[in-house]
C-alpha positions as CSV (number, residue, x, y, z in Angstrom):
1,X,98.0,50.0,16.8
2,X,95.8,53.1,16.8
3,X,94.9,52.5,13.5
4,X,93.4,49.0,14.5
5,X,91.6,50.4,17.4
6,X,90.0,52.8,15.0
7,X,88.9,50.0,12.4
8,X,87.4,47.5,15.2
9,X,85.5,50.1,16.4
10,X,84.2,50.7,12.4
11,X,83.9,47.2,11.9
12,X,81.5,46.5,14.9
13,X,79.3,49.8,13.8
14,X,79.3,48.0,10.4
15,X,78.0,44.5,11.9
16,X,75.7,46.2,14.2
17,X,73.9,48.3,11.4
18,X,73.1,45.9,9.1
19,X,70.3,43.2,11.2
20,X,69.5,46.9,12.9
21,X,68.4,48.0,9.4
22,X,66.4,45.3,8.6
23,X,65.1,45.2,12.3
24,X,64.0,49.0,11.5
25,X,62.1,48.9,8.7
26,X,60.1,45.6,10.4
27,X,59.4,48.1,13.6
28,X,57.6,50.9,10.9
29,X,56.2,48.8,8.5
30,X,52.6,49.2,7.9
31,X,51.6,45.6,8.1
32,X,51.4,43.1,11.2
33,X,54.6,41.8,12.1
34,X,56.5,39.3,14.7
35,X,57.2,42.5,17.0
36,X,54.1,43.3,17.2
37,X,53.2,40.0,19.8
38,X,56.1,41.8,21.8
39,X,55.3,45.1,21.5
40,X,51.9,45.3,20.4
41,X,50.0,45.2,23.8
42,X,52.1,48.2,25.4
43,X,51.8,50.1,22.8
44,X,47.6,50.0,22.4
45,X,47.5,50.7,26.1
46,X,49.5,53.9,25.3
47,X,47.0,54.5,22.4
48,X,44.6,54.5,24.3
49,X,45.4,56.1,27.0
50,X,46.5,59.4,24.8
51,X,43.7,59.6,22.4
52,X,45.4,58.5,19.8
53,X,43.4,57.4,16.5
54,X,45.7,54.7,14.7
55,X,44.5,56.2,10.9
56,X,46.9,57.3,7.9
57,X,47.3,61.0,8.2
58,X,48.5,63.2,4.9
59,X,51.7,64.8,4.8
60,X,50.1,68.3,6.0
61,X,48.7,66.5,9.2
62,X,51.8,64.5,9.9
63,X,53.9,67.5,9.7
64,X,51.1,69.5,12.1
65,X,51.3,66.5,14.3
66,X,54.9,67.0,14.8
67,X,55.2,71.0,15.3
68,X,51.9,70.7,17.8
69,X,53.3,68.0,20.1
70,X,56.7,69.5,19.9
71,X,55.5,73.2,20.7
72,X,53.6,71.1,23.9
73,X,57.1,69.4,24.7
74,X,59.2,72.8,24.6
75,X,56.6,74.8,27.0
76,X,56.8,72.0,29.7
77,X,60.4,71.6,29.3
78,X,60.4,75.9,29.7
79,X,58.5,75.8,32.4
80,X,60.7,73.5,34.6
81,X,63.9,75.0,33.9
82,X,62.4,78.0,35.4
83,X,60.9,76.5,38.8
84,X,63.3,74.2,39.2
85,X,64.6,75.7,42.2
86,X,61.0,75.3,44.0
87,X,60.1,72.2,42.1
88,X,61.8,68.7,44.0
89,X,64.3,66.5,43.2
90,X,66.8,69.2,43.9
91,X,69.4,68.4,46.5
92,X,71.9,70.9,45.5
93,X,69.1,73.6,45.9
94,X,70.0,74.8,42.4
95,X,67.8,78.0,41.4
96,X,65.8,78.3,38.6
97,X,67.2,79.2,34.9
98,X,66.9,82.9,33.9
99,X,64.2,83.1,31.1
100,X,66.5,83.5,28.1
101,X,68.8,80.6,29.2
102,X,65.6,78.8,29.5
103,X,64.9,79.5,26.5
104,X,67.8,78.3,24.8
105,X,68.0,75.2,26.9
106,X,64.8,74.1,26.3
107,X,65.1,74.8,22.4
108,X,68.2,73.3,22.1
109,X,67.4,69.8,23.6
110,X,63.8,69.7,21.8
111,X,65.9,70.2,18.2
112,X,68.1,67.5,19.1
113,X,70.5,70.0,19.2
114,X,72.2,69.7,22.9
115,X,73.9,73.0,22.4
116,X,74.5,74.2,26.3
117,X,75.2,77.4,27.4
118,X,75.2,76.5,31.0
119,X,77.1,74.0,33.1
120,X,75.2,70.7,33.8
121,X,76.1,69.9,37.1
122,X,75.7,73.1,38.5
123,X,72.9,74.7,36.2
124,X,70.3,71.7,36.3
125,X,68.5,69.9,39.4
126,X,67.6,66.2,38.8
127,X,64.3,66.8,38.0
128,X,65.6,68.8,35.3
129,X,67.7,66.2,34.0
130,X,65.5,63.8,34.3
131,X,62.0,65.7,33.4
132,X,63.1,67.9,30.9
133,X,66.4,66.6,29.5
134,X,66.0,63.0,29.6
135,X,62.5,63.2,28.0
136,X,63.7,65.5,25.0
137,X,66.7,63.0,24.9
138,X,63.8,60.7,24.1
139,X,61.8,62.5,22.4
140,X,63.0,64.4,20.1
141,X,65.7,61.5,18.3
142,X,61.9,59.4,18.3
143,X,60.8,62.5,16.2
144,X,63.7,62.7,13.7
145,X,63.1,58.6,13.8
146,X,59.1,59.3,12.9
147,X,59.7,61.6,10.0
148,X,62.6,59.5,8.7
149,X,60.1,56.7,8.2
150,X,57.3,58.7,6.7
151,X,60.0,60.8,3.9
152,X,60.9,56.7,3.0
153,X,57.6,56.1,2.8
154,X,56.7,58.6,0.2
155,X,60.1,57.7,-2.1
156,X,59.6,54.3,-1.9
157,X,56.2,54.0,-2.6
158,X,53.8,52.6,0.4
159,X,50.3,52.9,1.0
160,X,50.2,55.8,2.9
161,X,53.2,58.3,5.0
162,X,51.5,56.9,7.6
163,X,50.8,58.3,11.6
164,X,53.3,60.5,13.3
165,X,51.7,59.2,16.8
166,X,52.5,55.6,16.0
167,X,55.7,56.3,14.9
168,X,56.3,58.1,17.6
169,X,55.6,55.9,20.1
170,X,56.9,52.7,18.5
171,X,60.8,54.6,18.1
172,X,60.3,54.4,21.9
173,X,59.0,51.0,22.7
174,X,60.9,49.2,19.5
175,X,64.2,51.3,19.5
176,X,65.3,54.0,22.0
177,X,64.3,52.1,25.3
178,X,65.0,48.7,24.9
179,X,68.5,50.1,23.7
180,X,69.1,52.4,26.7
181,X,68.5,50.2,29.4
182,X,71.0,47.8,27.5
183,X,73.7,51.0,27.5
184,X,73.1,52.0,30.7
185,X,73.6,48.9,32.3
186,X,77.1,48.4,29.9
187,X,77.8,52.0,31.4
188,X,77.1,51.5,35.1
189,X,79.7,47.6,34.7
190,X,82.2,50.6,33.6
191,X,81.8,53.1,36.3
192,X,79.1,55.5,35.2
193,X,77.3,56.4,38.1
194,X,73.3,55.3,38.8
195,X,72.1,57.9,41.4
196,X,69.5,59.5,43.7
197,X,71.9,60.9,46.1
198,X,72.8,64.5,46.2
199,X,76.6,65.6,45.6
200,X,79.3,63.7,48.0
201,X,81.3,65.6,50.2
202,X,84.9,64.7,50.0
203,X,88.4,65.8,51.6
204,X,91.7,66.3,49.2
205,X,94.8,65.0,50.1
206,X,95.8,68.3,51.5
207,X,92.9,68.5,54.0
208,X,91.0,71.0,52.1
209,X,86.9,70.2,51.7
210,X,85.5,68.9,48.0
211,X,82.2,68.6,46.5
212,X,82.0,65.5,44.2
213,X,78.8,66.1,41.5
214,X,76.9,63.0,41.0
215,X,73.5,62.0,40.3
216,X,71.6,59.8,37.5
217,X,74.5,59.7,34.8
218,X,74.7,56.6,33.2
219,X,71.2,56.8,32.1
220,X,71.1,60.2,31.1
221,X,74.1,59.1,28.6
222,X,73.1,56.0,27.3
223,X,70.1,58.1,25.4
224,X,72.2,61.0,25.2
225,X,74.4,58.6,22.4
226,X,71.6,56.3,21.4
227,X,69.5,60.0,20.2
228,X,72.5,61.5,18.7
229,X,71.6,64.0,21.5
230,X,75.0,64.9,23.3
231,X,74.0,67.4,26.3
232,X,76.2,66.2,29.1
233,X,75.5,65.7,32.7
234,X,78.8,67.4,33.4
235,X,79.9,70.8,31.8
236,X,83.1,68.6,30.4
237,X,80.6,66.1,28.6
238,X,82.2,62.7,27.8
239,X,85.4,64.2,28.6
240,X,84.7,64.0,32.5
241,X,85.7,60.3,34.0
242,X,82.6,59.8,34.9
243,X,80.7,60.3,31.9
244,X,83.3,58.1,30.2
245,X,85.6,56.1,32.8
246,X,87.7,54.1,30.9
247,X,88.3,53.2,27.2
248,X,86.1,50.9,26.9
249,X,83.1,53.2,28.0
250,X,84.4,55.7,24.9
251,X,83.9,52.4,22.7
252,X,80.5,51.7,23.7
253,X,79.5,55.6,23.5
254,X,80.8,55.6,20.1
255,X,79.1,52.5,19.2
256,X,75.5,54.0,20.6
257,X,76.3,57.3,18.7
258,X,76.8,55.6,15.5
259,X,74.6,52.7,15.3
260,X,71.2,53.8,14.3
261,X,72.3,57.1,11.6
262,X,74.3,53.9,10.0
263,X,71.3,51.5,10.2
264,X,69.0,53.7,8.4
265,X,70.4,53.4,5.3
266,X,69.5,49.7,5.1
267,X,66.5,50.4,6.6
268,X,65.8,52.6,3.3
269,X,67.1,49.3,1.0
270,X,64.6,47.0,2.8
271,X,61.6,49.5,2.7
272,X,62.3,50.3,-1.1
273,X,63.0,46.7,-1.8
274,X,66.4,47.0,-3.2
275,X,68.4,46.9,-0.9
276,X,71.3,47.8,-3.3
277,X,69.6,51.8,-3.0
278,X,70.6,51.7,0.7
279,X,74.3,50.3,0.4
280,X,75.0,53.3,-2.0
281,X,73.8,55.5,0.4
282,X,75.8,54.2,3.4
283,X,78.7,53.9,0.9
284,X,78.4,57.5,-0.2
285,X,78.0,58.8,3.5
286,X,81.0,56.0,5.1
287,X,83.5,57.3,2.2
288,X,82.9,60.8,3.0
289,X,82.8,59.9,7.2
290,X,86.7,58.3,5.8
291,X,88.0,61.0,4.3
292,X,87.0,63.3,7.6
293,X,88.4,60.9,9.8
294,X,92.0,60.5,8.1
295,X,92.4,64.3,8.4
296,X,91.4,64.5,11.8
297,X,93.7,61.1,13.1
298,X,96.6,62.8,10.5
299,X,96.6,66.5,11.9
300,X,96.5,65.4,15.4
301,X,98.8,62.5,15.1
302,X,101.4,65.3,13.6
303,X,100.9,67.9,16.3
304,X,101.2,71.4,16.2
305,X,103.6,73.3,14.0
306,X,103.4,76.4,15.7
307,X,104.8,74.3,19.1
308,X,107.3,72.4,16.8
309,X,108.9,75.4,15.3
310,X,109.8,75.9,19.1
311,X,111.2,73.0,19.8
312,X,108.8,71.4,22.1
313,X,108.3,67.7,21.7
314,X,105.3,66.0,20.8
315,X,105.8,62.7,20.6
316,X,102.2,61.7,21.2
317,X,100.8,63.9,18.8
318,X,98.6,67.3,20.4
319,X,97.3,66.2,23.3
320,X,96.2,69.9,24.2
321,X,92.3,69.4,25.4
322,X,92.5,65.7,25.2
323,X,92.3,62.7,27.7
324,X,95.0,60.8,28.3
325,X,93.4,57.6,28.7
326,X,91.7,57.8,25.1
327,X,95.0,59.3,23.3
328,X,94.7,60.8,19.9
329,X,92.9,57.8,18.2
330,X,89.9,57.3,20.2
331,X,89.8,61.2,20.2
332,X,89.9,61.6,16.2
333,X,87.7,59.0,15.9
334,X,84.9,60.3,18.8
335,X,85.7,63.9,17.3
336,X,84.9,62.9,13.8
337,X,81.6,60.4,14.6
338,X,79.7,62.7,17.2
339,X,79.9,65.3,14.2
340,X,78.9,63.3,11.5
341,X,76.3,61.5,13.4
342,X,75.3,65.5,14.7
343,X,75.3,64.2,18.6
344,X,77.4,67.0,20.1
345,X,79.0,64.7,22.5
346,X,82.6,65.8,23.3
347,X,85.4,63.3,25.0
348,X,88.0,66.3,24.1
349,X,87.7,69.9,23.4
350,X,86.8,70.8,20.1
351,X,88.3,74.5,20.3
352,X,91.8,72.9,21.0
353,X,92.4,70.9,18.2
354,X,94.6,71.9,15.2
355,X,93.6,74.1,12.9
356,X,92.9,71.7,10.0
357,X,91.3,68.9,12.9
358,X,88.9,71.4,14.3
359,X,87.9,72.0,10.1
360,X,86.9,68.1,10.6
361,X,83.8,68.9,12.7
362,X,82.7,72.2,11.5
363,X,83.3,70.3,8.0
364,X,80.6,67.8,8.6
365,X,78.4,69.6,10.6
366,X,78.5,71.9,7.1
367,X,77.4,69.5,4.9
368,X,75.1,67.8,7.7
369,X,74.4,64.6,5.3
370,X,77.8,62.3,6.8
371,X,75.4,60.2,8.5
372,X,73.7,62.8,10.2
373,X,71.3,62.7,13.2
374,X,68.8,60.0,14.3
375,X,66.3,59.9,11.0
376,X,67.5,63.8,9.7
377,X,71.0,62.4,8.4
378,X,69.1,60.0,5.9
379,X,67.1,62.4,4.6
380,X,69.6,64.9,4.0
381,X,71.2,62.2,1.9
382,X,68.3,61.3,0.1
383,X,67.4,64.8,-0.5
384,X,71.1,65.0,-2.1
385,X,70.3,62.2,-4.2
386,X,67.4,63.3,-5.4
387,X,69.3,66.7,-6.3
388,X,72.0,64.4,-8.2
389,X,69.3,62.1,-9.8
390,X,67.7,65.8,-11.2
391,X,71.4,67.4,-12.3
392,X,72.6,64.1,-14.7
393,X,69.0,63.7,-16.3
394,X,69.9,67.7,-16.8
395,X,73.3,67.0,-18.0
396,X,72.2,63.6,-20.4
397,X,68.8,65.4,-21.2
398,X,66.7,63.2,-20.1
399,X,63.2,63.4,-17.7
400,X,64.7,62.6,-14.1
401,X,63.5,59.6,-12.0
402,X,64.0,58.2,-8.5
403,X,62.8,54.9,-7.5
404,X,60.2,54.8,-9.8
405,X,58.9,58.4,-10.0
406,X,59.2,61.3,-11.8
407,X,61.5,64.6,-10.0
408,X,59.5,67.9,-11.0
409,X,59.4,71.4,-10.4
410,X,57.2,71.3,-7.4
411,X,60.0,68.7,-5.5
412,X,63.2,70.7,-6.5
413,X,62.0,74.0,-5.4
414,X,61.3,72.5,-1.9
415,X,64.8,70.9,-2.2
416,X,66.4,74.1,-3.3
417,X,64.7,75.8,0.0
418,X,66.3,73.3,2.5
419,X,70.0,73.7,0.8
420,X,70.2,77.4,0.6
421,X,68.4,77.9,4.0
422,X,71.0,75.5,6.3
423,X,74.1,78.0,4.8
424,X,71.9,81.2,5.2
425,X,71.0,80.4,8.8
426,X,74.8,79.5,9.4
427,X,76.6,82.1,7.4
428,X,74.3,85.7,8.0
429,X,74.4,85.2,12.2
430,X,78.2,85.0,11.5
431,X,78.2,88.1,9.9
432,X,75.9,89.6,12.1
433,X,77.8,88.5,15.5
434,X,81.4,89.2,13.7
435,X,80.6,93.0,12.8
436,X,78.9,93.6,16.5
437,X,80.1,94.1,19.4
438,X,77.2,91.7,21.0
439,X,79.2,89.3,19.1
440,X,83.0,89.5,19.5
441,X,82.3,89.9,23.2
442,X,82.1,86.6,23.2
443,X,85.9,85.9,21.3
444,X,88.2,85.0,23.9
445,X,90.7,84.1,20.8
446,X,91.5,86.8,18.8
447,X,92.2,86.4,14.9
448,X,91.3,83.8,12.6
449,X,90.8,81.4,15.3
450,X,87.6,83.5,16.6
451,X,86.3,83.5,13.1
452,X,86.1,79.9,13.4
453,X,84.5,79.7,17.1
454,X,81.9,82.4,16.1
455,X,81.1,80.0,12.5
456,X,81.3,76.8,14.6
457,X,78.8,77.8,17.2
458,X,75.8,78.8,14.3
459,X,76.9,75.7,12.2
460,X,76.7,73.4,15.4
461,X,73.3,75.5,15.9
462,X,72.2,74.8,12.1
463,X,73.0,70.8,12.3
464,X,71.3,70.4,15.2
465,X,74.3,69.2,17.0
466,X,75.4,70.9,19.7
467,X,79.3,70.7,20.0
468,X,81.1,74.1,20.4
469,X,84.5,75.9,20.5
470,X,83.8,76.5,24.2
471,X,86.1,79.1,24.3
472,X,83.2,81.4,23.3
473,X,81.5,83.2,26.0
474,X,78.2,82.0,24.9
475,X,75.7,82.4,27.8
476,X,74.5,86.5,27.0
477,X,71.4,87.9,25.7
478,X,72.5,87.8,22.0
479,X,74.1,84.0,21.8
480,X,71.1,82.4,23.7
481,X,68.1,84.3,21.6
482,X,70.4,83.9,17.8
483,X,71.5,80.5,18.5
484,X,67.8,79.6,19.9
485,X,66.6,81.1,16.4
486,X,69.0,79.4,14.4
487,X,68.6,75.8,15.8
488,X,64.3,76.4,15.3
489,X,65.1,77.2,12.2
490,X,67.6,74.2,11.1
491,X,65.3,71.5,12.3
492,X,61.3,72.6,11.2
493,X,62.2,74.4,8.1
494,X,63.8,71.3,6.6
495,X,61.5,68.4,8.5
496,X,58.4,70.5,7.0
497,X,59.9,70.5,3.3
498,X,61.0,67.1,3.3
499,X,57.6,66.0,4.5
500,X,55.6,68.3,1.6
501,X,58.5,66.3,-0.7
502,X,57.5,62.3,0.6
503,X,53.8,64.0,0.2
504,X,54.1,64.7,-3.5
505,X,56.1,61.5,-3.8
506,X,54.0,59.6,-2.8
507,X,51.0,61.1,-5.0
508,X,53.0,60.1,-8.2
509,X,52.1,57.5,-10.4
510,X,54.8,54.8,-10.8
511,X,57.3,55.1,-13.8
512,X,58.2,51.4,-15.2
513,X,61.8,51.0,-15.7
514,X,63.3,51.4,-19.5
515,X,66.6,52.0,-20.9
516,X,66.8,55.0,-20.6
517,X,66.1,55.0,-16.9
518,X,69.3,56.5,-15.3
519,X,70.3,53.7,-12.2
520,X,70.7,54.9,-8.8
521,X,71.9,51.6,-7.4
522,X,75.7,51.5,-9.0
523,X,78.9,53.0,-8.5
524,X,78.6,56.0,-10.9
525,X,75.8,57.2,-9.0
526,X,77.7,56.9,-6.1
527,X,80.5,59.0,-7.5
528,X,77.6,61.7,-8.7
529,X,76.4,61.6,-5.4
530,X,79.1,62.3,-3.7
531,X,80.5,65.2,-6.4
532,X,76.9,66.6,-5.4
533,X,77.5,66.8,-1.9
534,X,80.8,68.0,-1.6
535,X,80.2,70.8,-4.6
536,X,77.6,72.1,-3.0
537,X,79.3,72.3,0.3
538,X,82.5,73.7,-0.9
539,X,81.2,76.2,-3.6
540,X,78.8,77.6,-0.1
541,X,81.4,77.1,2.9
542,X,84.7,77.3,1.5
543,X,85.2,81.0,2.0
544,X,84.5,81.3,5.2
545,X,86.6,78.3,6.0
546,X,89.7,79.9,4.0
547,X,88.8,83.1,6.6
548,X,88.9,80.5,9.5
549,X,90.8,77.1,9.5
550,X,93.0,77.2,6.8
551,X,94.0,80.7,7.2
552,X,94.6,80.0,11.3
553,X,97.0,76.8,9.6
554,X,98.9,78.5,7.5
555,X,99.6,81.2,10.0
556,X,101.2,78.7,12.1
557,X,102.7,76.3,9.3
């Protein structure tokens, strides 16, 4: 039974992504289409209204579009955090956030990271959530969406990487909004509540006085899924009932997570006009998502040895840190997707899985190419394929090609920056926080398990996801400046390297097809593509997940 649960879930993603591909690459293509008689009008108003010249910018000013308006985005979002508690909207007269918190708030949600160091209902008024969460909810998935579009425009060959502002503005007219209202009214049928009105007081069973947190929920999560964003309106995230009421609430938030990271791949099949380039990629990045999922459902299903050995049943599998209305199978699979699709969402807690299921988060969030976030996930994968496209014309000796265009010097080098710096922003903090005391402050479990809640905070940080082993004491001086570093550092260096890559791309001459063209578009590639992936992944991770995970498992076995 829970392993049907788990495929209907899988097979709806599946139907979903595939007209939502095709409906993609229609909403970003640079000629007229149908959707522009729905969307067209709104979307001149709003051009102009901002300013905005509709003309083909160059890689260089696309990627200076996007680190302007974002720099605008964080200082606003900065700067309400800190006067929230004189600003309105604010019935729970919550104070404003200390400057460093700010800092790492408003960071966090502009990188579509999510990561919070504070408690939501308590920490955040509704203007907050509303002004400055909600809008980087929006925004910054539209962003990832934007650049997605322009890196496929450069592979596959179009006129021009086009105009970050358009782009930006049509992921919210054509894709995030319509979608949210849709969730948040499936959301608010299930429970989720729709408010204005301050926090309910309440009286327990025992007589004693209760204050009930509420406020504008089922909004703030339908984008928080649709964006792969995953700051919750509660400290418990999805794991609080009413986040996510009832089982079929979980489905739809997983559905939301998943859709558009799977839908992009097909979008990349239409827009190159083969569509058999996209399937390979959603097949590499689905088998990998597999194999992740199978450990996680196995390990939990199996429970922990360490209770075993003392003879405690556990005939339900570890429920530690998990809801009983979702059980272990809509757990391992809400675990395994909001990590591979980097959202950050949580309907159990992360730091009490076992051993070898926690290593199924911090796993992808590693490799942070298993779907990955709106629009960042698909490059990674491409970026990976160019990689594997480069090593077999190595291996076979032959000059390397994608789609058409010759791989050189110039591209690799920018490739080789974004691998080694994801690892080198996860791997040094770790060091850094594990030798000083600023750092195992924060370990409230000694051992090998604190190894792994110190790697999984900087690797959640890196992928831009925001998920944590929240038994860290995270909210000091060091954790909110490194992490705040870290998560800068994981989402512009890579977006700015990937957009110098679509640039030279797209400068190239095309390459006509011959026998000795090596194909992209069949299963061998696929294997390659996945050997790629996971050997680069395991040769840089694995020994500080033998120090962590495995070495926590067999400690316990």
């Amino acid at each position: 039974m829970d392993f049907l649960q788990i495929a209907l879930v899988l097979v709806l993603v599946f139907i979903l992504a595939l007209p939502m591909g095709r409906y993609i690459e229609r909403a970003f293509s640079l000629e007229r289409t149908g959707l522009d008689r729905v969307f067209g009008g709104v979307e001149n108003v709003m051009y102009k209204i901002s300013g905005i010249h509709v003309a083909d910018m160059t890689w260089k000013e696309y990627a200076k579009a996007v680190l302007f308006s974002n720099l605008a985005m964080v200082a606003i979002g900065y700067l309400i955090l800190r006067l929230q508690g004189v600003l309105p909207w604010n019935p729970s007269a919550i104070s404003g956030m200390e400057p460093l918190l700010s800092f790492n708030t408003a960071v966090s949600f502009l990188t579509n990271t999510n990561l919070q160091h504070y408690s939501g209902e308590s920490g955040l008024s509704y203007l907050s959530q509303m002004m400055v969460i909600m809008f980087l909810m929006f925004t910054t998935p539209a962003t990832g969406i934007a650049v997605a579009m322009a890196f496929m425009r450069g592979l596959t060959g179009q006129r021009s990487i086009g105009n970050f502002y358009v782009d930006l503005i049509r992921a919210h007219t054509r894709i995030l909004i319509p979608l949210a209202v849709i969730v948040t009214l499936l959301l608010v049928g299930q429970g989720v509540p729709q408010t204005m009105e301050p926090t309910a007081t309440a009286t327990t069973l025992e007589g004693a006085p209760q204050q009930i947190a509420r406020g504008p929920v089922a909004s703030l999560e339908s984008i928080k899924h649709l964006g792969t964003n995953g700051g919750g309106f509660f400290g418990v995230n999805s794991a609080h009932p009413y986040e996510n009421p009832t089982p079929i609430s979980n489905v739809i938030e997983i559905l939301s997570m998943f859709l558009l990271p799977a839908s992009l791949p097909f979008a990349f099949g239409h827009m190159a006009r083969k569509r058999k380039q996209g399937w390979i990629i959603f097949a590499a990045m689905g088998l990998m998502f597999l194999g992740f999922l199978v450990t996680a459902y196995v390990n939990e299903v199996n429970g922990n040895p360490a209770l075993a050995k003392v003879g405690l049943s556990q005939e339900m599998g570890s429920m530690e840190g998990k809801e009983v209305r979702f059980g272990i199978a809509q757990s391992a699979l809400f675990t395994t997707v909001t990590t591979a699709a980097t959202t950050g969402t949580v309907n159990n807690m992360h730091d009490t899985l076992t051993p070898l299921g926690g290593l199924v988060p911090l796993g992808e969030m590693m490799l942070n190419c298993v779907f990955g976030g709106d629009g960042v996930g698909t490059i990674n994968i491409l970026m990976y394929a160019i990689l594997a496209v480069f090593l077999a014309g190595l291996m076979v000796g032959r000059t390397p090609e994608y789609l058409g265009r010759k791989i050189e010097g110039k591209e690799m080098k920018l490739i080789a920056i974004t691998i080694l710096i994801h690892p080198l922003i996860i791997l040094a903090p770790s060091a850094i926080a594990l030798a000083t005391e600023m750092g195992t402050a924060a370990i409230s479990n000694p051992g090998f398990h604190g190894i792994s809640q110190v790697v999984y905070e900087f690797t959640s940080s890196a992928a831009n996801n925001g998920s944590g082993f929240e038994g860290l004491g995270d909210n000091t001086p060091f954790w909110n400046i490194s992490t705040g570093l870290v998560m800068l550092f994981g989402r512009y260096i890579s977006i700015i390297t990937m957009l110098a890559v679509a640039g030279s791309f797209l400068a190239k001459k095309t390459v006509p097809e011959s026998m000795g063209t090596f194909r992209t578009d069949n299963n061998v590639f696929l294997v390659i593509l996945i050997a790629t992936v996971l050997i680069v992944g395991a040769l840089t991770f694995f020994p500080v997940i033998a120090l962590g995970p495995i070495a926590e498992w067999l400690t316990i076995r």
